[in-house]
C-alpha positions as CSV (number, residue, x, y, z in Angstrom):
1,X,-8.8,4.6,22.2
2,X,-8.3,4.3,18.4
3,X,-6.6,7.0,16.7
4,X,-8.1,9.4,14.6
5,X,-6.3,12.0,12.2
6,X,-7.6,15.3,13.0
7,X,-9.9,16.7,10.1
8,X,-7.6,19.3,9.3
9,X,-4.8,17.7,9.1
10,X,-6.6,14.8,6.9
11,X,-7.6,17.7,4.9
12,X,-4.1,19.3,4.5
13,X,-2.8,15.5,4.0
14,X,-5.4,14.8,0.9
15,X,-4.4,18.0,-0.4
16,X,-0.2,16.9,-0.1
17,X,-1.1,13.6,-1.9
18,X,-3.2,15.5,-4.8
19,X,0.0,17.8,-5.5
20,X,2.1,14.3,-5.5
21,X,0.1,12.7,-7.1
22,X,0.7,15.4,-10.2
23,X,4.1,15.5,-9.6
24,X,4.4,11.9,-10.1
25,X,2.1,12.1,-13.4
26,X,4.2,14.3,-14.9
27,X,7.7,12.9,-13.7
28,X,6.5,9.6,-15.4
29,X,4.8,11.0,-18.4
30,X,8.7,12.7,-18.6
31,X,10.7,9.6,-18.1
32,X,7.8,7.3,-20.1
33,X,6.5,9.6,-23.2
34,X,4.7,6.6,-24.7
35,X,2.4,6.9,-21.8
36,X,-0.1,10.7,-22.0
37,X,-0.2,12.8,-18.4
38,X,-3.6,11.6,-18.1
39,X,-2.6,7.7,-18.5
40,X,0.5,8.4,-15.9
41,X,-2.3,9.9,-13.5
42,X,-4.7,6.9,-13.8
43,X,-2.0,4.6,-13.6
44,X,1.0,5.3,-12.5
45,X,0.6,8.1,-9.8
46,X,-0.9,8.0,-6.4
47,X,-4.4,9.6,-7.0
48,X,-6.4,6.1,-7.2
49,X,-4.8,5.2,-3.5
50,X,-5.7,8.1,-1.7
51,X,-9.0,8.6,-3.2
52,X,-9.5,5.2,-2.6
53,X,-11.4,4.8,-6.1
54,X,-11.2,5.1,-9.8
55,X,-14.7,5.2,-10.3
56,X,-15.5,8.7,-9.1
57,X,-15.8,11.7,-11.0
58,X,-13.4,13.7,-9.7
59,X,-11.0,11.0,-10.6
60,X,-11.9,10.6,-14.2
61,X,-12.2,13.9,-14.4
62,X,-8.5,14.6,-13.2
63,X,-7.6,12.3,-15.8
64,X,-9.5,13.6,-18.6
65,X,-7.7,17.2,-17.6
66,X,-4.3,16.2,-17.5
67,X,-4.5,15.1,-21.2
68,X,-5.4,18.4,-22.4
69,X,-3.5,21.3,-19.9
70,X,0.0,21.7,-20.6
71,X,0.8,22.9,-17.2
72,X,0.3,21.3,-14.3
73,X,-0.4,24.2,-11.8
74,X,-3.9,24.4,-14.1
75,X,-4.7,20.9,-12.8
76,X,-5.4,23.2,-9.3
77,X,-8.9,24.2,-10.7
78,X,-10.0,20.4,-9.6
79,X,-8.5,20.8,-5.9
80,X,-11.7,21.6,-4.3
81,X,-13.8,18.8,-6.1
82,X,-10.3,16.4,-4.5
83,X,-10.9,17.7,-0.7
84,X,-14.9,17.5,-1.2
85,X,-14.4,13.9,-2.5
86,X,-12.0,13.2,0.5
87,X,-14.7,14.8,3.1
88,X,-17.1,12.0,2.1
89,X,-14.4,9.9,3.5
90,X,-13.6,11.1,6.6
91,X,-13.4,10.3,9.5
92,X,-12.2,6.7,8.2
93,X,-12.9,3.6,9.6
94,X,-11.6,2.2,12.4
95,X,-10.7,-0.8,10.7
96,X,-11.9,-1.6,7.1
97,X,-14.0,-4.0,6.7
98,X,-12.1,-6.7,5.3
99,X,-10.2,-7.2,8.4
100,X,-11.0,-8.5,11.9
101,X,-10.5,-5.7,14.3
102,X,-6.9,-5.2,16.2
103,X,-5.6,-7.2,13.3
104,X,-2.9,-6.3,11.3
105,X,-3.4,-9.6,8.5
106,X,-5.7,-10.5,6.2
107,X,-6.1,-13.9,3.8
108,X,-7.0,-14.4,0.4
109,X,-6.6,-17.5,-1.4
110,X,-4.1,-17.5,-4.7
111,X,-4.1,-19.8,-7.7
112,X,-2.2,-21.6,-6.0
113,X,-4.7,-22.1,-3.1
114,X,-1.7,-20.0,-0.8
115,X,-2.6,-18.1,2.0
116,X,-2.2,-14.3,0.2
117,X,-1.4,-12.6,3.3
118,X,-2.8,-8.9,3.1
119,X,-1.3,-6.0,5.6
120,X,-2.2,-2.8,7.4
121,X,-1.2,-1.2,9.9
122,X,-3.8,-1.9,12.8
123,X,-1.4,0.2,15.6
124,X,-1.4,3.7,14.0
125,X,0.1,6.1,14.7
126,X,2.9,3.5,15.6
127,X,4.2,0.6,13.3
128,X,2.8,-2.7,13.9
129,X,6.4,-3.7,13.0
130,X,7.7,-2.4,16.6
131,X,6.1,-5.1,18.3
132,X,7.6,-8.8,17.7
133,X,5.4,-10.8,20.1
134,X,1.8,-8.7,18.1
135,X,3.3,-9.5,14.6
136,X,4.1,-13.2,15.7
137,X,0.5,-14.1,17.3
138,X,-0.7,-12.3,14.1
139,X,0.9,-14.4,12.0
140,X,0.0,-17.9,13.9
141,X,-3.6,-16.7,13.6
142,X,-4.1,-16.4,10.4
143,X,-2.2,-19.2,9.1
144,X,-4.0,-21.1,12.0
145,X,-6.9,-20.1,10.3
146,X,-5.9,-20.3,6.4
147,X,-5.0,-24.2,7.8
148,X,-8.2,-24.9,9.2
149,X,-10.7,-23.5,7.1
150,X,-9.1,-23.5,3.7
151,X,-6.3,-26.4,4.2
152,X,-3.5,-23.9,3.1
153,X,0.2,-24.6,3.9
154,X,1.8,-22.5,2.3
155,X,1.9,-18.4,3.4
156,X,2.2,-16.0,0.0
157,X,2.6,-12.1,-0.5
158,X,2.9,-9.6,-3.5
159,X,4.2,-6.2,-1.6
160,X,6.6,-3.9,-1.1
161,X,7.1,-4.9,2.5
162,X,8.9,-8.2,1.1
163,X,11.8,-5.6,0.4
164,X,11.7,-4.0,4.0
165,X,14.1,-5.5,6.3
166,X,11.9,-4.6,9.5
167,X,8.8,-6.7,7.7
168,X,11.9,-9.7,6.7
169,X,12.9,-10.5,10.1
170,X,9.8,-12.4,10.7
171,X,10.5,-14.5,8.1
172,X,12.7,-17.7,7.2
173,X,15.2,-17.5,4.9
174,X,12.7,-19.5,2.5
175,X,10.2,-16.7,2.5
176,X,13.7,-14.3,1.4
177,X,14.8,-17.0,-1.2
178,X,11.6,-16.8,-3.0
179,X,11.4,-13.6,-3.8
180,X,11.0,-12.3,-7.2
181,X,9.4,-9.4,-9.0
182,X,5.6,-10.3,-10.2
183,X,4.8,-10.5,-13.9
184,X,2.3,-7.6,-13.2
185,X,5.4,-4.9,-12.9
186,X,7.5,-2.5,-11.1
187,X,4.9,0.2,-10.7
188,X,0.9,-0.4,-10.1
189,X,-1.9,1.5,-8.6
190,X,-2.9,-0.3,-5.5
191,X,-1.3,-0.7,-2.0
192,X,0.7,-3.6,-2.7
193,X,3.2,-0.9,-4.5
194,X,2.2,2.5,-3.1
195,X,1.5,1.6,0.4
196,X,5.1,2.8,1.2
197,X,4.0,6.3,0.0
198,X,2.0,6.2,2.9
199,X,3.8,6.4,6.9
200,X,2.1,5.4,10.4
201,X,0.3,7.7,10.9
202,X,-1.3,7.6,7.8
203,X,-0.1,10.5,5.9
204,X,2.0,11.0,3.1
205,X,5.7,9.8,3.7
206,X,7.5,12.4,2.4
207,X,10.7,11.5,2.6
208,X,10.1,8.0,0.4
209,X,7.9,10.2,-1.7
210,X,11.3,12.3,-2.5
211,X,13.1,9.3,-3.3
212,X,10.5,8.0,-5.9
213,X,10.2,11.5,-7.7
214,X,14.0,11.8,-7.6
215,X,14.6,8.4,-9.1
216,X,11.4,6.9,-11.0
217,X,11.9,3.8,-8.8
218,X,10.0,3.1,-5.8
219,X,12.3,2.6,-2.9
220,X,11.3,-0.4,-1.8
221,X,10.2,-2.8,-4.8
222,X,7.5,-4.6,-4.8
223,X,8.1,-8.6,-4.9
224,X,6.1,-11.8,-4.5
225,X,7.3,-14.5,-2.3
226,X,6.0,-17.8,-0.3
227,X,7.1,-20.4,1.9
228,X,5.5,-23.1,3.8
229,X,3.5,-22.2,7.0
230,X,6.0,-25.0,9.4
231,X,9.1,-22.8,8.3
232,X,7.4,-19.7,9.4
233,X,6.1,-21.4,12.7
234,X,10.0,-22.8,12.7
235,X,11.1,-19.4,12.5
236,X,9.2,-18.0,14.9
237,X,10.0,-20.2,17.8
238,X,13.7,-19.7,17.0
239,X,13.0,-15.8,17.5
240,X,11.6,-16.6,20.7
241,X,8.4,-15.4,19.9
């Protein structure tokens, strides 16, 4: 049976990620003044990811506030229009849209014409990464599929799982070679930086959280990489998998 965060706690979780998501807004507008609270919170917090959207009031409104109140305890006045914004979105979907069901990968095609491999974890409230022989046939099928529909050969990614060993070990050492940070930056607003912020289960992962605020760098950087689908396949079959 799929698993399903209890509304409370997806309540109580929404309400974590608001009071992060000011924390981070103000920790960067602190360690970046040329940036205003209200750009830090559009941009360079966590409110756009958990919201799910830029485009709704409450969000622009959140914004708009954060310019003009010097504390951030008076951003609170806004928390009910957060967990009424979050009830539209509950409970979630099984699996979003984009994505086959009981799969963990995703493709896009690049520039390049790559295979942009896109990730979620389809085995909350477990990691995906726990289980080689899943993560393998995963990857098979969608470069099986990237070849044959789109004549792709070669797998890419931009995320911050290119920095986690657990998510490396399924790689070659081409795929680690590669990597490089992307000209787009070290912080952005979308799950290809923040989805680390986020654990298993999918609630806020407080401990990486802590690590961000106490720093200003994410823990886990986000980089782009590629390498061709035979040293993947290659790799594979060497792990037995």
């Amino acid at each position: 049976m799929p698993f399903l965060l209890p509304r409370d706690e997806f309540l109580k979780n929404a309400e974590d990620c608001w009071r992060f998501s000011l924390d981070v807004a103000w920790d960067q507008n602190r360690r970046h003044p040329e940036f205003s609270r209200g750009q830090c919170l559009r941009e360079r917090s966590f409110l756009r990811t958990f919201l799910g959207t830029d485009q709704a009031d409450v969000f622009k409104n959140a914004c708009t506030l954060a310019d003009s109140e010097a504390e951030k305890n008076e951003m609170n006045e806004l928390l009910p229009d957060i967990l009424k914004w979050m009830l539209t979105r509950y409970p979630p979907p099984v699996c979003p849209p984009d994505f086959e069901a009981g799969r963990c990968f995703r493709y896009g095609l690049n520039e390049k014409h790559y295979c942009y491999l896109h990730i979620r974890n389809a085995k909350t409230p477990d990691s995906f990464l726990k289980e080689p022989a899943y993560v393998a046939e995963n990857l098979r099928f969608i470069m099986d599929k990237a070849e044959r529909e789109n004549g792709c050969d070669t797998l890419y990614t931009a995320s911050w799982m290119t920095s986690l060993p657990a998510f490396l070990s399924y790689f070659p050492e081409e795929w680690r070679r590669n990597r490089v940070m992307p000209p787009d930056g070290e912080f952005g607003p979308t799950l290809g930086w923040q989805g680390q912020f986020i654990n298993r289960r999918g609630v806020l992962n407080r401990s990486v959280a802590e690590r961000f605020l106490q720093t200003g760098e994410l823990p886990f950087a986000r980089q782009e990489t590629h390498c061709s689908f035979s040293a993947v396949r290659r790799h594979l079959d060497e792990l037995g998998l």
